[in-house]
C-alpha positions as CSV (number, residue, x, y, z in Angstrom):
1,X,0.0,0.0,0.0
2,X,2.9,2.3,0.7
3,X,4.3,1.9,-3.0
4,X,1.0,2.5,-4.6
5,X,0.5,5.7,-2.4
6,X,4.0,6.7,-3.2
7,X,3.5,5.9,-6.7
8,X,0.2,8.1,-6.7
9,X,1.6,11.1,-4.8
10,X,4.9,10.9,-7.9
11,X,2.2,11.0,-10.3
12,X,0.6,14.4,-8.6
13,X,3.7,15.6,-8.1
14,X,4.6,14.9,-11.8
15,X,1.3,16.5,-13.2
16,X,1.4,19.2,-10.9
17,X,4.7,20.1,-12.2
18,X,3.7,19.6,-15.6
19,X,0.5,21.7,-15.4
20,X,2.9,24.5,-13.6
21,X,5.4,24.5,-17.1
22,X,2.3,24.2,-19.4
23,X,1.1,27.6,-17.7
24,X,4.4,29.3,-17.7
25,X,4.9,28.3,-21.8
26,X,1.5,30.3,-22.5
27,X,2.1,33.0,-20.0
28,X,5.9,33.5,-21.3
29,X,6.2,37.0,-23.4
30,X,8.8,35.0,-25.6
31,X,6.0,32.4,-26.4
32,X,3.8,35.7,-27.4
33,X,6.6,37.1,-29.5
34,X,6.5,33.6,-31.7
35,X,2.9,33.2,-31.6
36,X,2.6,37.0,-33.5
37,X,5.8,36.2,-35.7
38,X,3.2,33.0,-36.9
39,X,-0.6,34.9,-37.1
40,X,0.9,38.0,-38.8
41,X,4.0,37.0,-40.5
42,X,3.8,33.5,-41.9
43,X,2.3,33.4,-45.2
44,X,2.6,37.3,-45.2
45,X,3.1,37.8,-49.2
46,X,2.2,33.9,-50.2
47,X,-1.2,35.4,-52.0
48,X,-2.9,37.7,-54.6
49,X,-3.8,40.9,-53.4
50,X,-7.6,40.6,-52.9
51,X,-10.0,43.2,-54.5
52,X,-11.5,45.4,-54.0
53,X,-9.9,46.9,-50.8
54,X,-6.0,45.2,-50.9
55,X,-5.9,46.2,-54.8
56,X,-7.1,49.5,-54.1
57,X,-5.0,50.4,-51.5
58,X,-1.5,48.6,-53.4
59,X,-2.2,50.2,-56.6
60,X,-2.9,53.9,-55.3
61,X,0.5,53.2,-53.5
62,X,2.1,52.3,-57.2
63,X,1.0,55.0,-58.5
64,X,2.1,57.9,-55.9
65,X,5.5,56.3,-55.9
66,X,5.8,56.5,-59.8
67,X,3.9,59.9,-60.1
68,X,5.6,61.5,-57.2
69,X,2.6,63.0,-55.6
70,X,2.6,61.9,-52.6
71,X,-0.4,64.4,-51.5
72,X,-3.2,62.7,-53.3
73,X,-4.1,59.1,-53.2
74,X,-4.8,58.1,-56.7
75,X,-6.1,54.7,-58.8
76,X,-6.0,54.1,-62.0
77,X,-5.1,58.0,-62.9
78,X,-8.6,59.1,-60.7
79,X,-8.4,60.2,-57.1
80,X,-9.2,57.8,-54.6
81,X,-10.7,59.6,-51.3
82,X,-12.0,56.9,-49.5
83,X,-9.4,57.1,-46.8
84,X,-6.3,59.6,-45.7
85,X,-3.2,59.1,-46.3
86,X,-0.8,57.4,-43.5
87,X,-1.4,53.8,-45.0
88,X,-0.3,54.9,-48.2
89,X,2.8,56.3,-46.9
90,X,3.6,53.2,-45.0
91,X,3.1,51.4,-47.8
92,X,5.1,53.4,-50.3
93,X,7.8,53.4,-47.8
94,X,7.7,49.5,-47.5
95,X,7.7,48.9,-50.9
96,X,10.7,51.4,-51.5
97,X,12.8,49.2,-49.0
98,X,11.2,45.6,-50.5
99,X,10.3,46.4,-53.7
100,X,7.1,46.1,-55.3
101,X,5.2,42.6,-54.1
102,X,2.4,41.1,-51.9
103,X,5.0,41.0,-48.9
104,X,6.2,45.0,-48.8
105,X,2.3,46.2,-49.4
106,X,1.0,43.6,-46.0
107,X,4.3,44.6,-43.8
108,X,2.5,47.9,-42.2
109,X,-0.2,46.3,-41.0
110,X,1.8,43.4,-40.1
111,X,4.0,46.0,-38.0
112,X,0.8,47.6,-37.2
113,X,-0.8,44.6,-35.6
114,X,2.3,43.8,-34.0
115,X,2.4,46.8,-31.8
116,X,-1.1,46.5,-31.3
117,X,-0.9,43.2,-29.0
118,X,2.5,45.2,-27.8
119,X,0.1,48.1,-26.7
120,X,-2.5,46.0,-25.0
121,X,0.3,44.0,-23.4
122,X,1.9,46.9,-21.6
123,X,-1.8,48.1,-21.0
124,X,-2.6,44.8,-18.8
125,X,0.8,44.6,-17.4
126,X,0.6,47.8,-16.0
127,X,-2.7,47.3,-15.0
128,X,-3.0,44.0,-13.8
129,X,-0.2,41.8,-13.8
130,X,2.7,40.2,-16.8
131,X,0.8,36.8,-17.2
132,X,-2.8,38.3,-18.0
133,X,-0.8,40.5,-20.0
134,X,0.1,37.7,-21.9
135,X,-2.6,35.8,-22.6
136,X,-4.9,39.1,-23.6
137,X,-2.2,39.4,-26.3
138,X,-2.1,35.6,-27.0
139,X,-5.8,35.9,-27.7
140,X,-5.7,39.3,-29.8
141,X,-3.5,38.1,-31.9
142,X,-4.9,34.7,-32.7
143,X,-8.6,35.9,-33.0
144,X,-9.3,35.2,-36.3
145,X,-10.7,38.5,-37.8
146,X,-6.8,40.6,-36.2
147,X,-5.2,37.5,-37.8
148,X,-6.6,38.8,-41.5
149,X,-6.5,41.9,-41.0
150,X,-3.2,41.7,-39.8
151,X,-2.1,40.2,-42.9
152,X,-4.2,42.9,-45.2
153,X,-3.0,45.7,-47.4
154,X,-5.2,47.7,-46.1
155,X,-6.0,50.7,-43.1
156,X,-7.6,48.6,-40.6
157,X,-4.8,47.4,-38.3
158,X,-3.0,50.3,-38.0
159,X,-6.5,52.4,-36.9
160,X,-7.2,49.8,-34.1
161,X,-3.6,50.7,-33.5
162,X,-4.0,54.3,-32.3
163,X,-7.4,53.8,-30.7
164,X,-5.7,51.2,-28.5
165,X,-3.5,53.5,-27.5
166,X,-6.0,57.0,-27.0
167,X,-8.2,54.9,-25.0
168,X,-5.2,53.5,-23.0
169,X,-4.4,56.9,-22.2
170,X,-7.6,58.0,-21.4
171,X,-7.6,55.2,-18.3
172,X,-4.7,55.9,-17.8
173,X,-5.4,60.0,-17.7
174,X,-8.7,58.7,-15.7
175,X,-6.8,57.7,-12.7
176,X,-4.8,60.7,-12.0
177,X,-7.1,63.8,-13.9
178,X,-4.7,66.5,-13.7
179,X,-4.1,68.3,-16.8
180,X,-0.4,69.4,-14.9
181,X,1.0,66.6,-13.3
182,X,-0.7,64.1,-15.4
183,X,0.1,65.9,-18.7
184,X,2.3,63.6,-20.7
185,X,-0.8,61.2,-20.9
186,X,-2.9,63.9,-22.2
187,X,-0.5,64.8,-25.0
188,X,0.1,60.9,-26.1
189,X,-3.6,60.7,-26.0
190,X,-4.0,63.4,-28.8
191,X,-1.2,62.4,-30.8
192,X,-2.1,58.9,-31.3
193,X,-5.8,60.2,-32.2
194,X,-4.1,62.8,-34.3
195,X,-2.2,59.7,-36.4
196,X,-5.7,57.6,-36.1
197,X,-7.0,60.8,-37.9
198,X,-4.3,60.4,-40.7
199,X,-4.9,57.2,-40.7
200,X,-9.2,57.0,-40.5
201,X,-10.5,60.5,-40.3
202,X,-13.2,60.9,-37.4
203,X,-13.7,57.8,-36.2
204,X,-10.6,58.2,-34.4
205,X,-11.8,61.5,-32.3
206,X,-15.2,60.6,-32.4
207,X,-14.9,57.0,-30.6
208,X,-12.4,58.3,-27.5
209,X,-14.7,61.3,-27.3
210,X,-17.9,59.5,-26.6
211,X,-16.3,56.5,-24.8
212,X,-14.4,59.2,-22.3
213,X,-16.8,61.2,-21.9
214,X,-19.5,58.5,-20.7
215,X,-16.9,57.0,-18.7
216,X,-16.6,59.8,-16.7
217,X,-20.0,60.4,-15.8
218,X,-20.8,57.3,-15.0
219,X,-18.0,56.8,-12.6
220,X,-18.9,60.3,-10.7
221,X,-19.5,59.8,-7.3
222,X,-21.4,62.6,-4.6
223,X,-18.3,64.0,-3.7
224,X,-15.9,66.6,-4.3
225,X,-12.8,64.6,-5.8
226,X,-15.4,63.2,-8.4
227,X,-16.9,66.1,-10.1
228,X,-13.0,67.0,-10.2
229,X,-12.4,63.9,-12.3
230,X,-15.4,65.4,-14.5
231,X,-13.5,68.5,-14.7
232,X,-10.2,67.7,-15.8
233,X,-12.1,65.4,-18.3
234,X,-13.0,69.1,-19.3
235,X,-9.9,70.4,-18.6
236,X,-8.3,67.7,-20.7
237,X,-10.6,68.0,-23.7
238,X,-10.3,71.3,-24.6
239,X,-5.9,71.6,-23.6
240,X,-4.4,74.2,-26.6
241,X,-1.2,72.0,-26.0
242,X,-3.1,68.5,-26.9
243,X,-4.8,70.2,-29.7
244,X,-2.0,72.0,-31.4
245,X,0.0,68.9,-31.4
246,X,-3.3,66.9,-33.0
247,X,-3.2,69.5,-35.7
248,X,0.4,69.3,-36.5
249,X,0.2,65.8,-36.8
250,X,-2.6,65.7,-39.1
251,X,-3.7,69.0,-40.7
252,X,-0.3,69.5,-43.1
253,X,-1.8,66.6,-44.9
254,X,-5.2,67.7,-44.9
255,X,-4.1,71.5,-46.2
256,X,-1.9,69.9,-48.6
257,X,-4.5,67.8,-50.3
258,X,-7.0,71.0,-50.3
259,X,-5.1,73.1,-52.2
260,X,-3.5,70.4,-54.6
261,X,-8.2,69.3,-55.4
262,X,-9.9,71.7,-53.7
263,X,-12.7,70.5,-51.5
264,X,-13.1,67.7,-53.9
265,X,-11.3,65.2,-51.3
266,X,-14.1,66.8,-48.4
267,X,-16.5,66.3,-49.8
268,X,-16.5,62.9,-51.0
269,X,-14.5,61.7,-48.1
270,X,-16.8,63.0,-45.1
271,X,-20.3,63.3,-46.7
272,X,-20.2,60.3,-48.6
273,X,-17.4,57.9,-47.2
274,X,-18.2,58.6,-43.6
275,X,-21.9,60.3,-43.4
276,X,-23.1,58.7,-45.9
277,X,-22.3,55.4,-44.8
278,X,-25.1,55.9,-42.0
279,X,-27.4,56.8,-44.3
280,X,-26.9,54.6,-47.5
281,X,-25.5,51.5,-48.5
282,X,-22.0,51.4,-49.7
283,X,-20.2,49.1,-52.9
284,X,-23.1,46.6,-51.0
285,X,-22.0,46.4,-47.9
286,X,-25.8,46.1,-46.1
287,X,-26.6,44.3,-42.5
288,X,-29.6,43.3,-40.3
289,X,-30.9,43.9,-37.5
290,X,-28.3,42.2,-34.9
291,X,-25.6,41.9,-37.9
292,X,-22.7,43.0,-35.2
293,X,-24.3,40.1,-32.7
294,X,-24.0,37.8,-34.7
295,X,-20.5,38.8,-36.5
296,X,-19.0,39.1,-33.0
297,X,-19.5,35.2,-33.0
298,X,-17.9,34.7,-36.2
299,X,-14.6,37.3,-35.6
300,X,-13.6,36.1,-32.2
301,X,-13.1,32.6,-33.1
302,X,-11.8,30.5,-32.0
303,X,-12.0,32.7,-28.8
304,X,-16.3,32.6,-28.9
305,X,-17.3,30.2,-26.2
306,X,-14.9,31.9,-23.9
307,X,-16.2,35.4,-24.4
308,X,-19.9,33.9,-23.6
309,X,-18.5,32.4,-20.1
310,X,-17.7,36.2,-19.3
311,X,-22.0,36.6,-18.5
312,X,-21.0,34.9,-15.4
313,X,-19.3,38.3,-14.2
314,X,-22.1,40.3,-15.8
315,X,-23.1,41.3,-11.4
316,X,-19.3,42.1,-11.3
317,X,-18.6,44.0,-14.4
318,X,-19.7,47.7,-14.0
319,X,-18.4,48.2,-10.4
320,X,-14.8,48.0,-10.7
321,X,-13.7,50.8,-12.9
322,X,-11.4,49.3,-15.4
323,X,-14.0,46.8,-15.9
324,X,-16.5,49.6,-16.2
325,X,-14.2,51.2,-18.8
326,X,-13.6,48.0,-20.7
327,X,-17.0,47.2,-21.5
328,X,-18.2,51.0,-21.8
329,X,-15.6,51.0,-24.8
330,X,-16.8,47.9,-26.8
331,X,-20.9,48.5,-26.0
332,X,-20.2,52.1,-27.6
333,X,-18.7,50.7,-30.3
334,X,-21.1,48.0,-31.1
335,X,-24.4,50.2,-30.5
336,X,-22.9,53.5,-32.3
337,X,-21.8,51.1,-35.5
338,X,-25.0,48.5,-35.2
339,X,-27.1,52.5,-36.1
340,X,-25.2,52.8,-39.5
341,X,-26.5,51.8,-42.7
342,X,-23.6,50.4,-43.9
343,X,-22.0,47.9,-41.8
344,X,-18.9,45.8,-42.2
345,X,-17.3,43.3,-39.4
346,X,-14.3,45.0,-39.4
347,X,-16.1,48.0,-37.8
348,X,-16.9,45.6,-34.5
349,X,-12.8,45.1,-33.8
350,X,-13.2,48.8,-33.2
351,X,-14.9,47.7,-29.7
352,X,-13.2,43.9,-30.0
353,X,-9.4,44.8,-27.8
354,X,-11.6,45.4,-24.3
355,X,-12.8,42.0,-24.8
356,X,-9.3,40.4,-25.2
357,X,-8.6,42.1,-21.8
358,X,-11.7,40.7,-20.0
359,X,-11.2,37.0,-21.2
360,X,-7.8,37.0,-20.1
361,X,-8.5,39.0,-16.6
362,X,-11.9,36.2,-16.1
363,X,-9.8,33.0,-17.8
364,X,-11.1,30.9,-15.0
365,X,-14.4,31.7,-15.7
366,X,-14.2,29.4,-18.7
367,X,-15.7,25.8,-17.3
368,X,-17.5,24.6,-19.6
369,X,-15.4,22.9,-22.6
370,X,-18.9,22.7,-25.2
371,X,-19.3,26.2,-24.6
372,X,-15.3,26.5,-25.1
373,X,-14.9,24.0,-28.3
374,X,-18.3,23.9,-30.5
375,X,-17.2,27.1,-32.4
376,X,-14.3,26.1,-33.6
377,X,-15.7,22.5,-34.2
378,X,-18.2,24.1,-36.3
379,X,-15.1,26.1,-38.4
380,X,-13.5,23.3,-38.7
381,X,-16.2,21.6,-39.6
382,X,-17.4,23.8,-42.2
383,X,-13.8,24.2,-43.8
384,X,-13.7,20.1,-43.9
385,X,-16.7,20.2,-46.0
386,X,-16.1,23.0,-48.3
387,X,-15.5,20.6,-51.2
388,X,-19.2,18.9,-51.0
389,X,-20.8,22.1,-50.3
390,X,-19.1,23.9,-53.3
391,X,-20.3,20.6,-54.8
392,X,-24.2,21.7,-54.1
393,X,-23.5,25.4,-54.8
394,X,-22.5,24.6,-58.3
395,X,-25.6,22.9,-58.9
396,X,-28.1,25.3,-57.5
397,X,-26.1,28.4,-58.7
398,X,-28.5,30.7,-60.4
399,X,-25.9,33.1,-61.9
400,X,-23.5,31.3,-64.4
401,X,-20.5,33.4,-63.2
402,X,-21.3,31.3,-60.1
403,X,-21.1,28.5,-61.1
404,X,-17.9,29.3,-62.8
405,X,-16.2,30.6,-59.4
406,X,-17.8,27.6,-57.7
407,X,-16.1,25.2,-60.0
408,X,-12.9,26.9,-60.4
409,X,-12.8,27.1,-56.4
410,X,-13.6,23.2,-56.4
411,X,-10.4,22.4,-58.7
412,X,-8.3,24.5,-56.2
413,X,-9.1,22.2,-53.5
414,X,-6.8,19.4,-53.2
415,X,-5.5,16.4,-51.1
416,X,-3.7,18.9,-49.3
417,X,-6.4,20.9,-48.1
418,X,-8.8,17.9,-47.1
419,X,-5.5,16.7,-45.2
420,X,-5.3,20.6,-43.3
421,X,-8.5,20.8,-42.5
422,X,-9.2,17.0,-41.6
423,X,-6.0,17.5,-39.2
424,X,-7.2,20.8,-37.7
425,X,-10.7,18.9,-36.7
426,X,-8.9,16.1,-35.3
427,X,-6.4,18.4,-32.7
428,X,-9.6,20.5,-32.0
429,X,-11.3,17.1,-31.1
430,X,-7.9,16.3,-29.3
431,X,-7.8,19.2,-27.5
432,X,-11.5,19.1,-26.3
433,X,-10.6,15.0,-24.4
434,X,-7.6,16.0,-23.6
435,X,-8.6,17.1,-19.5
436,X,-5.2,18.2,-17.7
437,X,-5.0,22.0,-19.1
438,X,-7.4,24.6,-17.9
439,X,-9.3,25.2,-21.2
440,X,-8.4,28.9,-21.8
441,X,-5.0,27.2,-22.0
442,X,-6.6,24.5,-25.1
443,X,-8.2,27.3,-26.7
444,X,-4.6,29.0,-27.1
445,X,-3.7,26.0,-28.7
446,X,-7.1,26.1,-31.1
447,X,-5.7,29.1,-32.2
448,X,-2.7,28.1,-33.5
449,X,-4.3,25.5,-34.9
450,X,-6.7,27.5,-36.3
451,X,-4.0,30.3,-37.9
452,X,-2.5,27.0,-39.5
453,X,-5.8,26.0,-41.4
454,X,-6.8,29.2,-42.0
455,X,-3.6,30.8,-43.8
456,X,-1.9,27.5,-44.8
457,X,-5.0,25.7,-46.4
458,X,-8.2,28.4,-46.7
459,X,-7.1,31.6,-47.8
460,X,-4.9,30.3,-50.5
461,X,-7.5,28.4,-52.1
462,X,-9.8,31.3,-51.9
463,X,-7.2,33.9,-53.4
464,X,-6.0,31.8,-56.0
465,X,-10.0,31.5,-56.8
466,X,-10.6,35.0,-56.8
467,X,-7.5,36.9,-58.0
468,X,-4.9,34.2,-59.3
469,X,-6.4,34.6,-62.5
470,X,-6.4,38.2,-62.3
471,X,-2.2,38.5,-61.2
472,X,-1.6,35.7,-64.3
473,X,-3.6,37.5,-66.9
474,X,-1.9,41.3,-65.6
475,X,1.3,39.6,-66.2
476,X,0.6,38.4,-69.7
477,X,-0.8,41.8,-70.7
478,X,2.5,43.9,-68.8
479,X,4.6,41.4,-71.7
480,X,2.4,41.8,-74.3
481,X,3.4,45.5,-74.8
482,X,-0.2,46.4,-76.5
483,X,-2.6,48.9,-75.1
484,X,-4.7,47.2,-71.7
485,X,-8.1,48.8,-71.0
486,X,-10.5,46.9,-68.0
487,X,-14.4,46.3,-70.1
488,X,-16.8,47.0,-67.3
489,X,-15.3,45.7,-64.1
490,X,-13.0,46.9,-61.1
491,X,-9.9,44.8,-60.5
492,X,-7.9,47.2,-59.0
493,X,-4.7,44.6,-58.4
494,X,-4.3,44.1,-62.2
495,X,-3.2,47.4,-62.8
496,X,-0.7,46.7,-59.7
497,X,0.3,43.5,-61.2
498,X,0.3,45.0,-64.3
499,X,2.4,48.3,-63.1
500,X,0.3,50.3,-65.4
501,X,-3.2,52.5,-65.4
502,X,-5.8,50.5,-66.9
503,X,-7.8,52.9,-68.3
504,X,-11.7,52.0,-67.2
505,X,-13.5,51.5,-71.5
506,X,-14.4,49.4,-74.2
507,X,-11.3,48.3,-76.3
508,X,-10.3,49.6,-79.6
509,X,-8.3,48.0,-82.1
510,X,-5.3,46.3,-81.7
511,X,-5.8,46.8,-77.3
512,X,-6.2,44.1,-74.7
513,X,-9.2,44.2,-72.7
514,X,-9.4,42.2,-69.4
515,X,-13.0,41.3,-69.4
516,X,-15.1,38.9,-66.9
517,X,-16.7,36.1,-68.6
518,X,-20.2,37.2,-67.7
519,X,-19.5,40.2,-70.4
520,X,-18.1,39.3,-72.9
521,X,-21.6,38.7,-75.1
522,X,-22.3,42.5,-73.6
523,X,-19.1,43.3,-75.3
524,X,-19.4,41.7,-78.4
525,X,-23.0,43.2,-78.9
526,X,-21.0,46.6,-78.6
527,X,-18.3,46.6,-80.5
528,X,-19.8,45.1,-83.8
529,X,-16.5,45.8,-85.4
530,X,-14.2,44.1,-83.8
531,X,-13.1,40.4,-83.4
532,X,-12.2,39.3,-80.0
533,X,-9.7,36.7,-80.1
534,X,-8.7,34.9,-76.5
535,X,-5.5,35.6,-75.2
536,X,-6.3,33.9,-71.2
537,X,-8.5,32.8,-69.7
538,X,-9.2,30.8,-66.3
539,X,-12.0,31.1,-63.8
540,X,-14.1,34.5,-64.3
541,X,-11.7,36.2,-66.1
542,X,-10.8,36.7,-69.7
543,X,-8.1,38.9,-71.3
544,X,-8.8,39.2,-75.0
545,X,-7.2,41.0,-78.2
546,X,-9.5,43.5,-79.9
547,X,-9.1,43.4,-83.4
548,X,-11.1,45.3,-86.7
549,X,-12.8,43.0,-88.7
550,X,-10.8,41.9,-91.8
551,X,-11.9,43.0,-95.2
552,X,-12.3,39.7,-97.4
């Protein structure tokens, strides 16, 4: 009876210890370092651009760099004033040092999303302690909708960036709210807004405006030290120092571009690319009622179940003010964005970094490993399936472009994709039985897992669908030498790929049009005239020679 018991008691001792490493590996800052070196680096410039938003971006960045005018933000020869100009700049600088490819035009927001998890990991530390710290940054950075973005040519990372940081301040200016002995945190706070502004225009005043300004009212208190919070919120928000430094930071750029177009750039960029996204649909980007709800599922994976367990603390949440603060920030988000018109899920990540914080400060709360693994089970799932469900879409397609981008998609997956996602269901299901972690610490893992899939198996199959055959038939046009015009569609990555304007027509004689197959008859019944002979095609896109008729 003594060995047994002595053998038992090794075998605590042995899992105790092992349980003890297992946390210190996923609390360990060097373990965070590699686990953002893998969701934002790996597989950075493996892919096509995507269009419309990567393309856009890449190709206005072309073109400044070759024009020189680094003041407007142009594509395809025609302003493009859908967003300000600090991406742009990144980009062209990137791509000066790397040259012109997929890698250069992703590295700012790699960098971007980088010192994101960097900000939110000194945030925690300072606030809480190193190994919270940690695993808030462990879970940003593996969340699915940071790790695409992250990897996107495009202005999203490097906005949740600089609100990360104002809002930071703002606690941090919250717990000491003196404009002079607290006055460094006042400053930072308006010059990360001021680069948000260059970076996003007013979402980046408006969000730490409303978010500060309800936080301090609803943390006054009946008593004299509170209502002198309220003022130096006052105090704070209209400092000449803080101000003046916001518009030196931005303002050169936006006085530059006004007197190089006039108000052209205002007016398309404020009334109809900010204002008039909560009033009108834009390029068909509609919702529902509940669209952010249900997206917030979708974005947080593999991370879902665990942000569900934190309605547990729901008695707890508002009275401790950094909790208060935390959820203030993403319940503005969600309701002010859930009011506009236009709605995209990359808007909820606005409000998404509090909740990164709160799972990792309320890990324990997560008990219940259904709640914890059925959302990724069902990604995982649903990425198993995708060959026989592209199978059904291709027969009950209604559109024959479609069914051709069904099809094409369905020769793209191979044995190596139903291998990566078969895999990444079986260490999910692994995961789930296997008992001796706490499962915050399996869902970590999930995510890695998940990052593998996703960028190692997914996203290449869906690029390659999408743009591959746009890059392959920009390359045989930039070798052709002959005129290249785009026939009624908006591929802004084959001019990039192509390193030349693609004027927006119908072709003349002797020019290359790049043409989706769906209009081609359209084309034909417009140009009488001309023969169209077939230079490439794959997928939905053609690329065909424009000739005159020849005179028998």
């Amino acid at each position: 009876m003594k060995n047994i018991a002595n053998i038992l008691s090794q075998e605590t001792a042995l899992e105790s210890r092992w349980r003890s490493g297992m946390r210190r590996l996923l609390t360990s800052p060097l373990f965070l370092l590699v686990v953002v070196a893998f969701s934002f680096f790996w597989q950075l410039g493996s892919v096509p651009l995507y269009d419309l938003d990567e393309g856009a971006f890449a190709e206005a960045t072309r073109e400044m760099l070759e024009s020189g005018n680094y003041i407007t933000p142009r594509r395809d020869g025609e302003p493009r004033y859908d967003k300000p100009i600090l991406i742009y700049w990144l980009q062209a600088a990137s791509v000066s040092l790397f040259g012109l490819n997929e890698f250069s035009l992703r590295l700012p927001s790699a960098l971007a999303a980088t010192l994101w998890v960097l900000a939110v990991w000194i945030f925690v530390r300072q606030s809480m302690d190193t190994q919270t710290a940690t695993v808030a940054g462990l879970t940003l950075a593996l969340s699915l909708e940071v790790s695409l973005i992250g990897k996107a040519a495009v202005a999203d990372a490097l906005l949740n960036l600089f609100l990360a940081l104002a809002l930071f301040e703002i606690y941090r200016y919250w717990l000491r709210p003196d404009p002079k002995t607290n006055r460094a945190v006042v400053l930072r706070a308006y010059l990360w807004i001021g680069f948000g502004f260059l970076t996003k225009g007013p979402v980046a005043v408006f969000l730490p405006f409303v978010i500060s300004f309800l936080f301090f009212i609803l943390s006054l208190r009946w008593s004299k030290s509170s209502l002198m919070s309220l003022w130096g919120w006052v105090r704070a928000v209209f400092d000449p120092i803080g101000w003046l430094i916001f518009f030196l930071i931005s303002g050169p750029w936006y006085l530059a571009i006004y007197l190089d177009d006039g108000p052209g750039f205002f007016r398309s960029f404020f009334l109809e690319h900010n204002l008039g996204r909560f009033t009108s649909v834009i390029h068909g980007h509609h919702g529902f009622p509940g669209y952010y709800l249900v997206v917030l599922l979708v974005i947080l994976l593999p991370f879902t179940g665990w942000m569900l367990s934190l309605v547990k603390r729901y008695r707890s949440a508002w009275f401790g003010p950094l909790e208060r603060f935390l959820w203030l920030w993403f319940l503005v988000v969600i309701v002010f964005f859930s009011f506009s018109v236009t709605q995209l899920p990359h808007y909820l990540l606005y409000g998404a970094t509090p909740l990164f914080i709160l799972m990792a400060r309320h890990r324990d709360a997560l008990t219940n490993r259904w709640l914890a693994f059925i959302p990724p089970w069902i990604l995982f799932g649903l990425i198993l399936l995708l060959p026989f469900i592209l199978d059904v879409a291709i027969v009950i397609a209604q559109r024959p472009l479609e069914q051709i981008l069904f099809s094409e998609a369905r020769d793209r997956v191979s044995l190596d994709y139903g291998l990566t996602a078969l895999g990444g269901l079986a260490l999910a299901i692994l995961l789930f039985r296997w008992s001796a972690p706490p499962l915050w610490q399996r869902l970590i893992l999930v995510g890695l897992v998940q990052t593998w899939v996703i960028f190692g198996a997914v996203v290449p199959v869906v690029l390659d669908t999408l743009q591959g055959p746009v890059k392959e038939s920009a390359l045989i046009a930039r070798q052709s030498g002959l005129p290249v015009v785009a026939y009624r569609t908006s591929f802004p990555s084959f001019s990039l790929y192509r390193e030349a304007i693609t004027p927006s027509r119908a072709p003349q004689s002797n020019e290359l049009a790049l043409v989706r197959v769906d209009k081609l008859e359209q084309l034909l019944r417009e140009q009488p005239e001309l023969d169209l002979g077939l230079v490439y095609h794959r997928g939905q896109i053609a690329l065909v020679w424009a000739r005159a008729h020849s005179v028998p």
